[in-house]
Residue, then its C-alpha position, 0 to 999 in steps of 0.5 A: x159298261x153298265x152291269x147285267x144282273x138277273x135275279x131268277x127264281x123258280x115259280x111255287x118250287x116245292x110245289x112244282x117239283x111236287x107236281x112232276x113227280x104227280x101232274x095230278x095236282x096242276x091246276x089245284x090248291x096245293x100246299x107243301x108243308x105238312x098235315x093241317x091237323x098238327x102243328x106247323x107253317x106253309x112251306x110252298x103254295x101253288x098259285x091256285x092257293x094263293x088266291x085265297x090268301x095262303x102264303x108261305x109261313x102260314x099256320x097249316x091250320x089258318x090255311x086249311x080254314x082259308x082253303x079247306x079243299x087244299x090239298x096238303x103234302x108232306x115236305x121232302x127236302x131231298x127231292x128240293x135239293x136235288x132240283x136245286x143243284x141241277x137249277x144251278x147247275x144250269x145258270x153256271x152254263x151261262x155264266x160263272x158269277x153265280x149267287x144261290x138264295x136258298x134253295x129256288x133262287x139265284x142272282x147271275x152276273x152276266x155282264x159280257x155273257x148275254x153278247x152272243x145271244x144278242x140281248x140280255x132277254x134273249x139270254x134270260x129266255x135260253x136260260x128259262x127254257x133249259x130250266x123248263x125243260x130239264x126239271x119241268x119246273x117254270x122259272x121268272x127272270x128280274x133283269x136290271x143293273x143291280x140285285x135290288x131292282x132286277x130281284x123286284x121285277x123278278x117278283x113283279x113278273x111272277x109267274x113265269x115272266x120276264x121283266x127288264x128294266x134298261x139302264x137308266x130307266x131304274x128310278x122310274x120303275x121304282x117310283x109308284x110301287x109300294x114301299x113293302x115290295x123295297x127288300x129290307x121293308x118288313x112290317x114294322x119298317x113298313x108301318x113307321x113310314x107310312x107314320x111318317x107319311x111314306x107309302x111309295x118309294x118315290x116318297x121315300x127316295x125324296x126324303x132327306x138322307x139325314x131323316x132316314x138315317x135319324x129314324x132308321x140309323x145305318x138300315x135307313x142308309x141302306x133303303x134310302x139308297x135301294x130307293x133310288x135304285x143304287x146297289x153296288x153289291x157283287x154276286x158273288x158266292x155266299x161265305x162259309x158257314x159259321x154254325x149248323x142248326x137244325x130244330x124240331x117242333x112236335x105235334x104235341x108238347x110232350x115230357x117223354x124224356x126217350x121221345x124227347x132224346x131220340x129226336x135229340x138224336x136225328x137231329x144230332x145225324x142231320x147236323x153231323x152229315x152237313x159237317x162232314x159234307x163242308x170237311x169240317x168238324x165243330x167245337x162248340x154244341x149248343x141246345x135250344x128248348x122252347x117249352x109249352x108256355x112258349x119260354x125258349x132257353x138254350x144251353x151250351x158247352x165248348x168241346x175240349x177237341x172240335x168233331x163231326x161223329x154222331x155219337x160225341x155231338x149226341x152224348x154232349x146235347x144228352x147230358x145239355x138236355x138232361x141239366x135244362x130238363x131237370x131244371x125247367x120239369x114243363x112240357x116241351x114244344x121245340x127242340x133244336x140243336x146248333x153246333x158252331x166254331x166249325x174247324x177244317x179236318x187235319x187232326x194228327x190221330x193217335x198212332x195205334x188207336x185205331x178205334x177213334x176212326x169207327x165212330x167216323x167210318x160209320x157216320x160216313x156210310x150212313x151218310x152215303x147210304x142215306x144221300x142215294x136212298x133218302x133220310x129214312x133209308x137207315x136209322x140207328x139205335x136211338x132214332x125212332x121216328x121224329x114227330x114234329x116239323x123240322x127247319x133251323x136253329 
């Protein structure tokens, strides 16, 4: 039996969940990533945005100059995560072999699973009307026998489309699209093949295996066989995280060692949470500083016991940050912070110290308080307001 993968993903999500909370902003230009004035990239943009060019990763500024009558808006990731939970939530009703990308997309095995709607768009169609109607967001479905081919019809039927390719059919849908639509191809991919000639993926899947292997090594394996429509890869749920990071670009570079320090300290809470949410501690803390000149150096030490409290992670990047601060005296642009040699809890406590758990009770409360309320619920001594654009390590 041939396999039925769906590759689904929710159209312009930010956005959308963006337009529930406001029906307003339907049918406008809409960016989700912040204040075009200060620094920052696109996050999300409506469809009525894209026209004029915006995508996603896009200076604010460049996309305030392609469409200065968009309307920007400030991200909240608490909002997102909450759609993103219900939206999986929902495809774990139609089947359980489920694999998140992100937060707005998800590949679904459901091979065996669409036989009692009939066919397998009947199925995609029930699962793109319970996603509508339960987060009122609109969601394009990609369905073929494997994930490389079911994610580009996915993409090709944007949005809120469907797109099946049968059994069979597989190197004929691929044969005239582009090779920059191929996952995997990105820009400088993209331009050593059309050095070599190759602009479509029927070109590319007619090349000598040997060829691409001798220009690209082990990827050129790989995209030789996306090319003609082979991908053995089971959904399945992503492995455990090896590290946690979160970074933080200001508005302004800046040599304010307190300023500096207290967004050292939200980002010390943000990565904390996470580590009590997965029930692990960490045992290796590191630092990343990119200064005004665009120079990045990271700084690192390894615990002598692996935690999750605040205030040890905090105390550790404050005395890293200090050491690179002394050292490099120029104006800082980022900051972030990793922590990583993620352990389980388990450690045997001290049998009268009862003060080593308050640090941890109370990292517990903030979290819970801050999970009902939102991030900016409660803030502790050291972090006063972060001005900056916050993503990952």
């Amino acid at each position: 039996m041939a396999r039925c993968i769906f590759h689904i993903d929710l159209d312009a999500f930010f956005v959308s969940a963006e337009e529930v909370l406001n029906p307003e902003l339907k049918g406008k230009p809409v960016i989700v990533g912040g204040d075009p004035k200060c620094r920052g990239v696109v996050a999300s943009a409506s469809y009525e945005a894209r026209t004029y060019g915006i995508r996603a990763g896009m200076p604010l500024a460049k996309a305030r100059c392609l469409c200065p009558q968009a309307i920007f808006i400030r991200s909240h990731f608490p909002l997102y995560k909450d759609n993103s939970d219900k939206f999986i939530k929902i495809l774990g009703a139609f089947s359980p072999h489920i694999e998140p990308l992100g937060l707005d997309e998800a590949y679904l095995d459901v091979t065996g699973y669409e036989e009692p709607y009939g066919s397998p768009e009947k199925l995609a169609l029930a699962i793109k009307q319970r996603i509508n109607k339960e987060l009122n967001i609109t969601a394009s479905v990609g369905i073929a026998t494997c994930k490389v081919i079911a994610k580009i019809a996915s993409d090709l039927s944007k949005p809120d489309g469907l797109l099946e390719i049968v059994p069979g059919e597989e190197q004929s849908f691929l044969n005239p699209l582009p090779i920059a639509i191929l996952p995997g191809v990105g820009k400088k991919t993209e331009q050593a093949l059309n050095d070599m000639g190759i602009t479509t993926i029927r070109e590319l899947a007619r090349l000598p295996l040997d060829t691409i292997k001798g220009q690209f090594g082990a990827t050129g394996a790989v995209l030789y066989s996306y090319a003609r429509g082979i991908d053995d890869r089971k959904v399945e749920m992503p492995g455990e995280s090896k590290s946690i990071s979160q970074e933080l670009t200001f508005v302004r570079d800046t040599l304010d060692r307190k300023f500096i320090e207290a967004n050292l300290h939200s980002l010390c809470q943000e990565v904390c949470q996470d580590l009590c949410r997965q029930n692990k501690r960490a045992k290796c803390i590191a630092i990343k500083l990119r200064y005004a000149d665009f120079k990045t150096v990271t700084r690192q030490v390894t615990l002598k016991e692996a935690s999750d409290v605040t205030r040890v992670v905090f105390t550790t990047t404050q005395q890293l940050l200090i050491k690179a601060l002394t050292q490099q005296k120029k104006p800082v642009r980022l900051i972030g912070i990793r922590i990583s040699s993620l352990v389980c809890k388990g450690k045997q406590l001290p049998m009268f110290d009862s003060g080593t758990k308050k640090p941890e009770h109370l990292d517990k409360a903030i979290d819970k308080i801050r999970s009902k309320y939102g991030s900016s619920a409660i803030q502790t001594g050291n972090g006063s307001s972060s001005k900056g654009n916050q993503g990952k390590f």
